[in-house]
C-alpha positions in Angstrom: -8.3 3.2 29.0 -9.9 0.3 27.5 -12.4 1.0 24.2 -14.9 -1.1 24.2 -17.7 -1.3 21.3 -15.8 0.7 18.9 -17.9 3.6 17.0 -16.2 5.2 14.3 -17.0 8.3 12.7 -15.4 10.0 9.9 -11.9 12.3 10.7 -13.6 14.7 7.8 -16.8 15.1 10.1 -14.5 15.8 13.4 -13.8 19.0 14.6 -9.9 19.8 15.1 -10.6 22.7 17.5 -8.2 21.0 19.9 -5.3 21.0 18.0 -2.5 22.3 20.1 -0.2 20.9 17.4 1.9 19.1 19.7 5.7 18.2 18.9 5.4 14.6 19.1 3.1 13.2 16.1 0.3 10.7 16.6 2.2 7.3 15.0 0.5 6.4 12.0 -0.1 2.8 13.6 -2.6 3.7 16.1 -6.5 4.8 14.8 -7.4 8.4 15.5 -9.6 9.2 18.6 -12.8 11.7 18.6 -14.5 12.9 21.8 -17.7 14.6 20.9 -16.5 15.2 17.4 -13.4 17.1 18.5 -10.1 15.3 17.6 -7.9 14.6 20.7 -4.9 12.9 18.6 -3.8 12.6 14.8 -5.0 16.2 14.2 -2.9 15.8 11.0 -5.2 13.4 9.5 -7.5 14.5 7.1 -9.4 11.3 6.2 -9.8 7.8 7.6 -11.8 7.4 10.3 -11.7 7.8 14.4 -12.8 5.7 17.1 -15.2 7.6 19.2 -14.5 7.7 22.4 -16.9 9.9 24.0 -18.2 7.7 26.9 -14.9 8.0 28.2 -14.1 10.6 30.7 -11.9 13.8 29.1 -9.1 13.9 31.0 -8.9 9.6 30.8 -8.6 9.7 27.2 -6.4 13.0 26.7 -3.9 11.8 29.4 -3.7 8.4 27.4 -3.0 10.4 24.3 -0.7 12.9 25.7 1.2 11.5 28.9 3.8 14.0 28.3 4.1 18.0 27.5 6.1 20.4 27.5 4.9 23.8 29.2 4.8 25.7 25.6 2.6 22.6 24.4 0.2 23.4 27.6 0.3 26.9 27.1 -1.3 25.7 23.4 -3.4 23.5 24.8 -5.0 26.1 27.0 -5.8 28.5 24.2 -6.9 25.8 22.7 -9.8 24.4 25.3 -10.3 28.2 25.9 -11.4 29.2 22.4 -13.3 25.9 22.5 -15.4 26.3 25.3 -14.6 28.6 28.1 -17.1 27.1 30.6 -15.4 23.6 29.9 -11.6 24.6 30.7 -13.0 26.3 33.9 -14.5 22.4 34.7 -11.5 20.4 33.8 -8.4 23.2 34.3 -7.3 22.2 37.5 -7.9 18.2 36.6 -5.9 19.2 33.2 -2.9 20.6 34.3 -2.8 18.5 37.7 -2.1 15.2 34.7 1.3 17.4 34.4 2.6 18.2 37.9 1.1 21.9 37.8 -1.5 23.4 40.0 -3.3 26.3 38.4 -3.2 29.6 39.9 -4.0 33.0 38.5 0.4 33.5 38.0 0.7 30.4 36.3 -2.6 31.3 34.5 -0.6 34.5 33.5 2.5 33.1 32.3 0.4 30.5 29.8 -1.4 33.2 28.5 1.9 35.7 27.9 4.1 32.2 26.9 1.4 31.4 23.5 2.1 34.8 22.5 5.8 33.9 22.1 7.8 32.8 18.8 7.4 29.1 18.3 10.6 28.6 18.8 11.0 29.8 22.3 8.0 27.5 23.5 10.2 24.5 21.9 13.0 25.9 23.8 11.0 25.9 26.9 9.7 22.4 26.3 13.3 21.3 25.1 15.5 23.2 28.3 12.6 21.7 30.6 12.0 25.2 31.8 9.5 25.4 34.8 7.0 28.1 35.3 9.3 30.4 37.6 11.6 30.5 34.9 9.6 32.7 32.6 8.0 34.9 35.6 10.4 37.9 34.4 8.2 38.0 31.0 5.2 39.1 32.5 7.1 42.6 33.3 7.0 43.3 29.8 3.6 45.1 28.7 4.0 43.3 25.2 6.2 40.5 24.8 6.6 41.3 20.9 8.7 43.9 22.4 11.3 41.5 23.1 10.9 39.0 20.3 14.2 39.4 18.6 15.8 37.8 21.9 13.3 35.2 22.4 14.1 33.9 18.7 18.2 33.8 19.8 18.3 32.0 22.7 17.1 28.9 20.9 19.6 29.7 18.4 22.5 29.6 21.3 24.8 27.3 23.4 23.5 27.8 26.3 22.3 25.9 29.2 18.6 25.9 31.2 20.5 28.1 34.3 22.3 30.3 32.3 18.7 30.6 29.9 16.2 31.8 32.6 19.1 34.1 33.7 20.0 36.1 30.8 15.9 36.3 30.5 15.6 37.7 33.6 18.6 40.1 33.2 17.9 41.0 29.8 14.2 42.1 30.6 15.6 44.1 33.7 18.4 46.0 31.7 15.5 46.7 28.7 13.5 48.0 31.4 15.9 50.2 32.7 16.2 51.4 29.4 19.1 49.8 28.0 18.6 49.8 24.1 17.1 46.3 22.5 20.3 46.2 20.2 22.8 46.7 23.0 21.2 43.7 24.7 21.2 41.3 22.1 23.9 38.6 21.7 26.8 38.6 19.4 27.7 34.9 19.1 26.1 31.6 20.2 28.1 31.4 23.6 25.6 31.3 26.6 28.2 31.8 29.0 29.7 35.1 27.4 26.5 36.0 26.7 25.4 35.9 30.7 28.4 37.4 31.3 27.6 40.5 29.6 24.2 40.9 30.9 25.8 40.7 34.3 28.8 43.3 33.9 25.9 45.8 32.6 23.4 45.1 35.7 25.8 45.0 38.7 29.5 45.7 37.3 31.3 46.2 40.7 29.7 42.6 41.4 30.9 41.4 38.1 34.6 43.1 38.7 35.3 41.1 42.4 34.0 37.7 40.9 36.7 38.9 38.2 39.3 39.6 40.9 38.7 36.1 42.7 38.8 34.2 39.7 42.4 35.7 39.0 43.3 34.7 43.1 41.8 31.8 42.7 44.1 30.5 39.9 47.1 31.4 41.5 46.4 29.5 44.5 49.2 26.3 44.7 46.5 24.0 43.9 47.4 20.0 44.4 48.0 17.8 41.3 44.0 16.8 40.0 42.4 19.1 41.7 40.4 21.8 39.8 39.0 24.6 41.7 37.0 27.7 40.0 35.2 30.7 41.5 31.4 30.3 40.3 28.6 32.5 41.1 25.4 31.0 41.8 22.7 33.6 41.5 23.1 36.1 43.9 25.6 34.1 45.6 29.6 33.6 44.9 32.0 30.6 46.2 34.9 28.2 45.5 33.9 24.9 43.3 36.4 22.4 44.0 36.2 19.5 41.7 39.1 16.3 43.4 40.2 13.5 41.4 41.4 10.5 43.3 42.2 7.3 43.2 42.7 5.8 46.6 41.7 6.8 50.0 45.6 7.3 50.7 45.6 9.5 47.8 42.3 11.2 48.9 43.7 11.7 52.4 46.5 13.6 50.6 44.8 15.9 49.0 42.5 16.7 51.7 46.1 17.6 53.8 47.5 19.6 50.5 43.9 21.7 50.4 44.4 22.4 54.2 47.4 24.2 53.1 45.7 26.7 51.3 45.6 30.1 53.0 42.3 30.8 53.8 42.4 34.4 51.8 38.9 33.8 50.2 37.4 34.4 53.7 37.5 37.9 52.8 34.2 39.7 52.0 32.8 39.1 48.2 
């Protein structure tokens, strides 16, 4: 985008109707930027002036400004252009969320509008975990996601990884819908893992109990020298992750012939 002619106009004069108070702030180097008196950037600013840069096209100048966001920042951003003007977001929508790899749809529509009502801190935990829109489909189950707050502010709180995140949300709305009390479902410590772990013993506990069982075979198995091997459940699927350290093809070779001997027990059903 190349500004040519500079106008500038007043930061006190400019509307601020489009602040979706984004995470990263505006650096104090670079002038402020007005299209049609609404503040794209430096919405913290309240005097100075902004370079007008209304003969630009929208989504030119705001994709400049913004390369970069986080779906909590576009569910903002939304609500935002909404309030502003209504006719204008159903205009540039598509163009708007296409600058950030998303195509708008009435579900992804959905989940923006149910993700703004959140705590800020689970749409920085979105933004920071890199969640994508199917992670968060299980919230629109719940009629009103206040309901579930107190979990929503925990699992930025915890040690827990972007897998493990989306799939205690999922399992923690199921169980509350099934009527499992909010406390009950709640974690006790920052562990991700454990926490998971829970949430799947209470939602299919003979499933839990073999993955259990083959963990326990598993480590009695008379593994080679190097070689770490761990029964890991993916989803709705279970299997042997086998991690080999080596340091030579000779050596590889080896251990490929020691694995062999293995009995092939976990053949049997999980």
């Amino acid at each position: 985008m190349v500004v040519r002619g500079m106008i500038l106009k007043p930061i006190s004069h400019c509307s601020k109707v489009l602040d979706f108070s984004p995470r990263r702030e505006w650096s104090p180097v670079f002038p402020a930027l007005v299209w049609k008196d609404n503040l794209i950037c430096a919405f913290k600013r309240d005097s100075g002036e902004a370079v007008d840069v209304s003969e630009h096209l929208f989504l030119e100048v705001w994709k400049a400004c913004h390369p970069e966001l986080g779906l909590g920042e576009i569910a903002r951003l939304v609500a935002c252009i909404r309030r502003f003007n209504g006719e204008f977001f159903v205009e540039i929508g598509s163009g708007l969320l296409a600058l950030y790899g998303l195509r708008l749809n009435d579900r992804l529509g959905l989940i923006l509008d149910v993700l703004v009502q959140c705590p800020r801190e689970f749409q920085n935990w979105v933004d920071d975990k890199k969640m994508a829109a199917r992670d968060l489909v299980p919230l629109l189950a719940v009629a009103d996601v206040a309901e579930i707050s107190p979990l929503l502010l925990e699992l930025p709180r915890m040690q827990i990884s972007k897998f493990e995140g989306a799939r205690a949300l999922e399992l923690f709305i199921e169980l509350y819908l099934m009527g499992r009390p909010l406390n009950d479902l709640l974690p006790t410590s920052d562990n991700g893992s454990l926490y998971l772990r829970r949430l799947e013993q209470w939602r299919k506990p003979e499933t839990l109990e073999r993955d259990e069982e083959w963990r326990r075979k598993v480590g009695q198995w008379p593994w080679p020298a190097q070689v770490q091997a761990e029964w890991q459940r993916f989803g709705d699927q279970a299997g042997l992750e086998i991690k080999i350290r080596t340091t030579s093809p000779d050596d590889f070779q080896k251990k490929l012939e020691r694995l062999a001997e293995i009995p092939d027990t976990w053949s049997t059903k999980n």
